[in-house]
N, C-alpha and C positions, 0 to 999 in steps of 0.2 A: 515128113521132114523136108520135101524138097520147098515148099514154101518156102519156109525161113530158107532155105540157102540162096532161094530167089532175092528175099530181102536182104538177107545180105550184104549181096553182088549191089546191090540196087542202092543202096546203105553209101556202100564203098565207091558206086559213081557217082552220085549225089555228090561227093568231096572232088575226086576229081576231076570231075567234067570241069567244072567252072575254072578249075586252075589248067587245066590244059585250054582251055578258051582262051583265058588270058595269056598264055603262048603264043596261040596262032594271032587271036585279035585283042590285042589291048585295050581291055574297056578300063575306066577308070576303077579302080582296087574296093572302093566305098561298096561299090555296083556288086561285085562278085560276091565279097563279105555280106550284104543283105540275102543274095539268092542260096548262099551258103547258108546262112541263116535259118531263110523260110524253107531251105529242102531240110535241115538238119532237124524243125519244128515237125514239119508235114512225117518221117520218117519217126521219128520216138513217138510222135501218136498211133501211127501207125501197126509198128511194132506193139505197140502196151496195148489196141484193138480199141480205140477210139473210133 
């Protein structure tokens, strides 16, 4: 079970890394929402065992 709690955690900063990035350094919002994107894509494959 610790796996999945690993993913999780991992899940859950996947979301906000990128928004506390744009705290510190303001990239443009287009930028964040893509990488939000492709970490949200890479983690449901992940999880499903892709």
């Amino acid at each position: 079970m610790k796996a999945k709690k690993y993913a999780n955690s991992a899940w859950f900063l996947a979301f906000i890394f990128p928004w506390i990035q744009q705290k510190t350094n303001p990239t443009p919002r287009k930028e964040i929402d893509h990488a939000i994107d492709l970490r949200a894509e890479f983690y449901k494959n992940y999880m499903e065992g892709k």
